[in-house]
C-alpha positions in Angstrom: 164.2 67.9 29.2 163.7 64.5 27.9 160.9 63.7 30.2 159.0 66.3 28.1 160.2 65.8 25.1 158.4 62.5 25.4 155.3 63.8 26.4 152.3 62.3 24.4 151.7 64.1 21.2 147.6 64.7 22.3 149.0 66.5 25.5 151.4 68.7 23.4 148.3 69.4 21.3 146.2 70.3 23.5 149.1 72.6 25.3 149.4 74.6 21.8 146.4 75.1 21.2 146.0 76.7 24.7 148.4 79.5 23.3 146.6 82.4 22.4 149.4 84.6 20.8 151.3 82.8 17.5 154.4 84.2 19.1 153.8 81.9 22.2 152.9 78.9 19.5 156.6 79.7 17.9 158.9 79.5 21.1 156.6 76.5 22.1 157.6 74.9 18.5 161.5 75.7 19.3 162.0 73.8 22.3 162.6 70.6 20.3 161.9 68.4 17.3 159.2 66.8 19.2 157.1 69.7 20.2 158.1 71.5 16.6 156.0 69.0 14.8 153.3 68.7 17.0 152.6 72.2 16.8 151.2 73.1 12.9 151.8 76.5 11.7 150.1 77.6 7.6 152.4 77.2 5.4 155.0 79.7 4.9 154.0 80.8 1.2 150.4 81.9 3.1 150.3 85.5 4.5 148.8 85.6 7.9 146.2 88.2 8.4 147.4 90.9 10.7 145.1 92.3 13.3 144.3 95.8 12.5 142.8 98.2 14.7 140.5 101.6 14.0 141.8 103.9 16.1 139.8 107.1 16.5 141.1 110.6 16.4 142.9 112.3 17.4 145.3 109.1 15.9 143.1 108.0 12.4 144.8 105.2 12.0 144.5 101.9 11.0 147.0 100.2 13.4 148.5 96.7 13.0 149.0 95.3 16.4 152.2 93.8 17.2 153.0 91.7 20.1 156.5 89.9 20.7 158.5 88.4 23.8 161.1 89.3 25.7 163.2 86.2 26.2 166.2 84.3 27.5 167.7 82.6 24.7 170.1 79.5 26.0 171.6 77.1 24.1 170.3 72.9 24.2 172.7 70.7 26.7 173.6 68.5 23.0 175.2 71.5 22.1 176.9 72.8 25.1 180.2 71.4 23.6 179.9 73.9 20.2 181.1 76.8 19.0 179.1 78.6 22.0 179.8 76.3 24.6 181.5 79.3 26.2 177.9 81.3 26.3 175.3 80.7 28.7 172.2 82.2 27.0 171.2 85.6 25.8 168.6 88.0 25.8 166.7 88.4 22.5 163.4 89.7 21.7 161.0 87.4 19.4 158.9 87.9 17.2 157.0 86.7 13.6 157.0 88.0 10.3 154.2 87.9 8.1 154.4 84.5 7.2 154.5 83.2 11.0 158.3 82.6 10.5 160.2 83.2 14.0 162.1 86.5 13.9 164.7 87.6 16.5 165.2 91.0 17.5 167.4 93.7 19.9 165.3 93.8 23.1 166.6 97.6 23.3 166.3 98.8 19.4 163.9 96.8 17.9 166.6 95.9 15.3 165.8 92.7 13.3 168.9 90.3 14.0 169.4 88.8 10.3 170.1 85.1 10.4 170.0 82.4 8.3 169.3 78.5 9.1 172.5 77.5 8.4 174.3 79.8 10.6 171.5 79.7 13.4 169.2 76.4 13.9 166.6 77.6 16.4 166.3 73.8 16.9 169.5 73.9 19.0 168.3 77.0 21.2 165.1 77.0 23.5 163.3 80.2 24.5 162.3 81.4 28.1 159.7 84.0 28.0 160.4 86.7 30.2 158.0 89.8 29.2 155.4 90.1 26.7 155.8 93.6 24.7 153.2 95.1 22.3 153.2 97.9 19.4 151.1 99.6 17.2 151.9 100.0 13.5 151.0 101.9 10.7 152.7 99.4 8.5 155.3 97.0 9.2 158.1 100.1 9.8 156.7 103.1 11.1 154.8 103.4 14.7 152.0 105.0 15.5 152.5 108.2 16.4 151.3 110.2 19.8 151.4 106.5 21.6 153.8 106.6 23.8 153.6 102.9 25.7 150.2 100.7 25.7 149.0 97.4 26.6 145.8 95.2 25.8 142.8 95.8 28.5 142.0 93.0 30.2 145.1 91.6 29.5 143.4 87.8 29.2 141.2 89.2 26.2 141.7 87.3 23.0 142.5 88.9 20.2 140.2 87.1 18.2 137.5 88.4 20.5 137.3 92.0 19.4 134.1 92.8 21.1 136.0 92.1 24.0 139.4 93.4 22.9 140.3 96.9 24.3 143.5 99.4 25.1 145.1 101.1 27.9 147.6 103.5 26.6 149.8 106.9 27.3 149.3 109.1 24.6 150.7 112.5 23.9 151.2 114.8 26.5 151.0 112.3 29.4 147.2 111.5 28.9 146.2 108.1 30.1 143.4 106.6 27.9 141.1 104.0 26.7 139.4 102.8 23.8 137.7 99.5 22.8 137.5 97.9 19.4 134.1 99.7 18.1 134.4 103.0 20.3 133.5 105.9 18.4 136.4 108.2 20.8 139.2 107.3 23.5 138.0 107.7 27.0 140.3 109.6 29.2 141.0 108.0 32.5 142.9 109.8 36.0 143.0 113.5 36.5 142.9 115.6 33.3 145.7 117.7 34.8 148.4 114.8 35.5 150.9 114.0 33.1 151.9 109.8 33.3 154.9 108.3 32.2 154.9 104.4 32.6 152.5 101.8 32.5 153.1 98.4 33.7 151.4 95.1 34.4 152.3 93.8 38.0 150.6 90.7 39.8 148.1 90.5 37.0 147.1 94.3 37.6 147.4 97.3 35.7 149.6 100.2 37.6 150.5 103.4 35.7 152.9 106.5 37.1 152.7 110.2 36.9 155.5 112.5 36.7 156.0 113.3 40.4 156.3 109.4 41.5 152.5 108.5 42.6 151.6 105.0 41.5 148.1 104.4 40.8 145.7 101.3 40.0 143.2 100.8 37.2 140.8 99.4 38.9 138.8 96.7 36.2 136.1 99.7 36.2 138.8 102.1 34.7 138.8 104.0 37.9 142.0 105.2 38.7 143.0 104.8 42.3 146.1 106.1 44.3 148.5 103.1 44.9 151.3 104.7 46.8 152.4 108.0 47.9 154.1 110.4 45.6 157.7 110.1 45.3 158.4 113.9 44.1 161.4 112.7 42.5 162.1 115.4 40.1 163.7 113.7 36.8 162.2 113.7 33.8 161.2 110.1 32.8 160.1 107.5 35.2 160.0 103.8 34.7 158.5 100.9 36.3 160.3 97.6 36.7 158.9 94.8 38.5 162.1 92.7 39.8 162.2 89.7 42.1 158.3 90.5 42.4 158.8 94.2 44.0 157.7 97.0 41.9 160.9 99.9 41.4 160.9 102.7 39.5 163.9 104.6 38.0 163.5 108.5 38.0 165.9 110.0 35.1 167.7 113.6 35.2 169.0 114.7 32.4 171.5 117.1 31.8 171.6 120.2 33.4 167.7 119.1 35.4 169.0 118.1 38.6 170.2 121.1 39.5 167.3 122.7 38.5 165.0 120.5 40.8 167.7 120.8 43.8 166.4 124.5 43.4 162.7 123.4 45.2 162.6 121.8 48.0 159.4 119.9 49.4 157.3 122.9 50.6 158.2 124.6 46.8 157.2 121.8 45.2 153.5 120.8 46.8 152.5 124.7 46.5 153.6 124.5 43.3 151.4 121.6 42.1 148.5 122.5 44.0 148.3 126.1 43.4 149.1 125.9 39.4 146.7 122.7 39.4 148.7 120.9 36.5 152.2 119.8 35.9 153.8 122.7 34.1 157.6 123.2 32.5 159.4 122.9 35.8 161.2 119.9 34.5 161.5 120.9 31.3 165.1 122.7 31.0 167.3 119.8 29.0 166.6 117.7 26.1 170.0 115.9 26.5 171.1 112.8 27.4 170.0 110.9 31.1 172.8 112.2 33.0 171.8 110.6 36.2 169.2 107.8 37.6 168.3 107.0 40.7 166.4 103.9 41.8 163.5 103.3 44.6 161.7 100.4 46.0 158.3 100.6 47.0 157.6 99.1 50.1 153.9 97.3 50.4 153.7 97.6 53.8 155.0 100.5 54.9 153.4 102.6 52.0 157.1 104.2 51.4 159.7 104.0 49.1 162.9 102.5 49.4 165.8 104.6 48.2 168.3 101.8 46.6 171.9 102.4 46.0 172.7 98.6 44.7 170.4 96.3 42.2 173.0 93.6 43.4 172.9 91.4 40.6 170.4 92.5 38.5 170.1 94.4 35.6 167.4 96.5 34.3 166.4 97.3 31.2 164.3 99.8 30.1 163.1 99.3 26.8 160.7 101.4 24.8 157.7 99.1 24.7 158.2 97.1 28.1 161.1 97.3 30.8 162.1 94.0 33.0 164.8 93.1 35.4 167.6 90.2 34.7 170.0 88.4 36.8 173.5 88.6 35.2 174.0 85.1 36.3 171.9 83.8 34.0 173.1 85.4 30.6 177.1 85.4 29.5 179.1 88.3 30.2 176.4 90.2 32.2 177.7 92.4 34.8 175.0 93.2 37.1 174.0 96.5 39.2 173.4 98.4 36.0 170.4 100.0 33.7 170.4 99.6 29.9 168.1 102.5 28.3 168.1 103.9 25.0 169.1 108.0 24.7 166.3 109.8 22.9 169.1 111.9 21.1 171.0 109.3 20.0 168.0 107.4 18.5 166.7 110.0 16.4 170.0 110.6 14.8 171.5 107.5 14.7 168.5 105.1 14.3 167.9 101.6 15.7 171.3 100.9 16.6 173.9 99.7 19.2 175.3 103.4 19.4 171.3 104.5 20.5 172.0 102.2 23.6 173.5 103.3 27.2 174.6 102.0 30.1 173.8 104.1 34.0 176.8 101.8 36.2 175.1 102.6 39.7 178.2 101.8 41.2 180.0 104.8 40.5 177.1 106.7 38.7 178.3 106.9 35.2 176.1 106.5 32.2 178.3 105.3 28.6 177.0 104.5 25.1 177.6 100.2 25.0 179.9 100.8 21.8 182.1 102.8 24.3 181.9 99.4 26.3 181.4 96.7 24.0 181.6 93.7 27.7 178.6 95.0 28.2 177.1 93.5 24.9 178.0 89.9 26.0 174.3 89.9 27.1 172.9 90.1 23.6 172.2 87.9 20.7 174.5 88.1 18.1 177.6 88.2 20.6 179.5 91.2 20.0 176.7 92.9 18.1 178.5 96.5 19.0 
C-alpha cells in the first residue's frame, strides 16, 4: 500500500476526477491520508444538489436518485494489532448524506449504521467496491413506489449528462420498462404478457428474468432477446447472482407453493402458458415466508442449467436493490454455502432491521431469522449488530 500512497499528487488528481459517482470519490478519499487530501469535497456546511428525476405516470414523481456501493470493509495493516485485530473485514454498504459526508449502511436493510469519529475513523478502514446499487426516492425516507428493482441505461451514462441519462426498471406487475430523462411516457420493453423478476448487469450487459426462469438480453436497441432456455422452476421470486463470473439464479418457494407446483409437471405447465398466453395465479397460493431455495448455474455453452447443491464457499446475498456473491474467507465469521435474503413479512412488520433478515443453510435446507443465529452476523459492520 505504501507504493500508492506515494503516488504523485497530479496522478491521484487526475484518478479522482475520473470518478463519476461522489460515492466512488468518498471510498477513494478513505484509503489513506494521502489520497484523502488530494481528493476535495464542498464543504460540509454546503448542501449538495441531489439529482431529481421526472418520472411520468403512472409514477408522478419527482424521484431523487440514489446510488451507493456494496463493499468489503477491512481494516489498515497499522491497525491489525487493535481492538479488531481479531476481524478480517466486513461487508457494509456506503453511501453520502446530503452534505457528501460518508455514510455506512446494512447491505440487507438499508439501516444507517450510526457512528461517530471517535469510535470509528474511516481513516483506519479502506473500502473495496464490490457492487454498485441504486434507488429512487421520494424524499430522503420513503421509495418510490410500483419500482420494484432498476438500474441506469447505458450504464456508462453520466449523470450530469441528462440528455443522455435513461432507466431500465421492473415496475408493478412484472412490466419491464424504460424511460429517458425528457420522455413524455415509459416505453414497455419484452412481451406484454411476461411477468420479470430480476434485473442484473453481467459482463457489462443488461440481462433481466421472467417468472418461469428464461433469461433474456437488452440488446443496446432495447430489444429484448432470449438468452437461455426457460428454467420452469416454479417458486415465486427469482434472483440473479453473478458469482465467480457465472450467472445463477435462486428460484424461492414459499410456504405451502412447492407443493402446489409439484402438482404440474412439464407437459401441465407449457400448455398452461401457451394456451392462457400470460402468467396467471398459478404461483400465487402463499404470502409467507421463503420456505425453500434452490440454486442453478447456467451453463454458456451448453445452453442448460446447472442444478447446484453446494455454493462451496460462497455466500449470496440477495438484497433488495442489487444481489452479489462473497467468499466467506474474506470477511470474519462467514460461514459459507448460504443465502442471506430479507422476508417480505418480516419487513413490513418489523421494519429495517436485523429480525427482517434470514438465512437459507443449503446444507441441510433450513432457512432462520440471523437473530435466531447471531454467528452468522460476524459478516457485518457493527460486529454483533443482532
Amino acid at each position: 500500500m505504501s507504493l500508492w500512497a506515494d503516488l504523485p499528487t497530479e496522478v491521484l488528481d487526475m484518478i479522482s476526477k475520473c470518478l463519476d459517482s461522489r460515492v466512488d470519490l468518498l471510498c477513494f478519499r478513505a484509503v489513506c491520508t494521502s489520497w484523502r487530501y488530494s481528493a476535495s469535497l464542498p464543504s460540509f456546511d454546503q448542501e449538495i444538489p441531489s439529482l431529481v428525476l421526472k418520472l411520468p405516470p403512472p409514477f408522478h414523481a419527482d424521484a431523487i436518485l440514489m446510488q451507493t456501493a456494496v463493499c468489503r470493509m477491512e481494516l489498515t495493516s497499522k491497525h491489525r494489532n487493535s481492538f479488531f485485530s481479531f476481524s478480517k473485514s466486513w461487508l457494509v454498504k456506503v453511501g453520502q448524506s446530503k452534505y457528501g459526508q460518508l455514510q455506512l449502511l446494512n447491505p440487507l436493510t438499508n439501516y444507517r449504521i450510526k457512528y461517530s469519529p471517535t469510535s470509528l475513523n474511516l481513516i483506519d478502514f479502506k473500502f473495496v467496491q464490490l457492487n454498485k446499487a441504486f434507488s429512487l426516492e421520494r424524499s430522503r425516507r420513503s421509495l418510490v413506489s410500483g419500482i420494484i428493482k432498476f438500474v441506469p441505461f447505458p450504464m456508462s451514462a453520466s449523470y450530469s449528462d441528462m440528455d443522455e441519462f435513461g432507466i431500465l426498471a421492473i415496475c408493478h406487475e412484472g412490466k419491464l420498462g424504460y424511460w429517458r430523462s425528457g420522455d413524455v411516457g415509459w416505453t414497455l420493453l419484452g412481451d406484454m404478457n411476461f411477468q420479470y423478476d430480476d434485473i442484473i448487469v453481467w459482463k457489462d450487459q443488461f440481462y433481466v428474468i421472467d417468472t418461469w426462469g428464461t433469461v433474456y438480453w437488452i440488446h443496446p436497441s432495447l430489444k429484448v432477446i432470449q438468452y437461455s432456455p426457460p428454467l420452469y422452476g416454479c417458486g415465486k421470486q427469482k434472483n440473479l447472482v453473478e458469482s465467480c463470473g457465472d450467472l445463477y439464479v435462486v428460484d424461492r418457494y414459499l410456504d405451502g407453493e412447492r407443493s402446489t407446483c409439484e402438482g404440474f409437471d412439464y407437459e401441465d405447465v407449457m400448455d398452461y402458458i401457451y394456451n392462457s398466453g400470460r402468467v396467471s395465479n398459478l404461483r400465487e397460493q402463499s404470502r409467507s415466508t421463503a420456505a425453500e431455495m434452490r440454486v442453478y448455474k447456467l451453463d454458456e455453452e451448453l445452453g442448460t442449467w446447472v442444478d447446484v447443491k453446494s455454493l462451496d464457499d460462497q455466500i449470496f446475498v440477495l438484497g433488495t436493490d442489487c444481489s452479489l456473491s462473497i467468499s466467506c474467507r474474506d470477511f470474519n465469521g462467514g460461514k459459507g454455502n448460504c443465502i442471506y435474503f430479507m422476508d417480505g413479512d418480516d419487513y413490513a412488520r418489523r421494519g429495517l432491521s436485523a429480525c427482517s433478515i434470514h438465512v437459507f443453510q443449503l446444507e441441510d435446507r433450513s432457512s432462520e431469522k440471523l437473530d435466531v443465529i447471531p454467528e452468522f452476523s460476524d459478516i457485518f459492520w457493527p460486529p454483533n449488530f443482532v
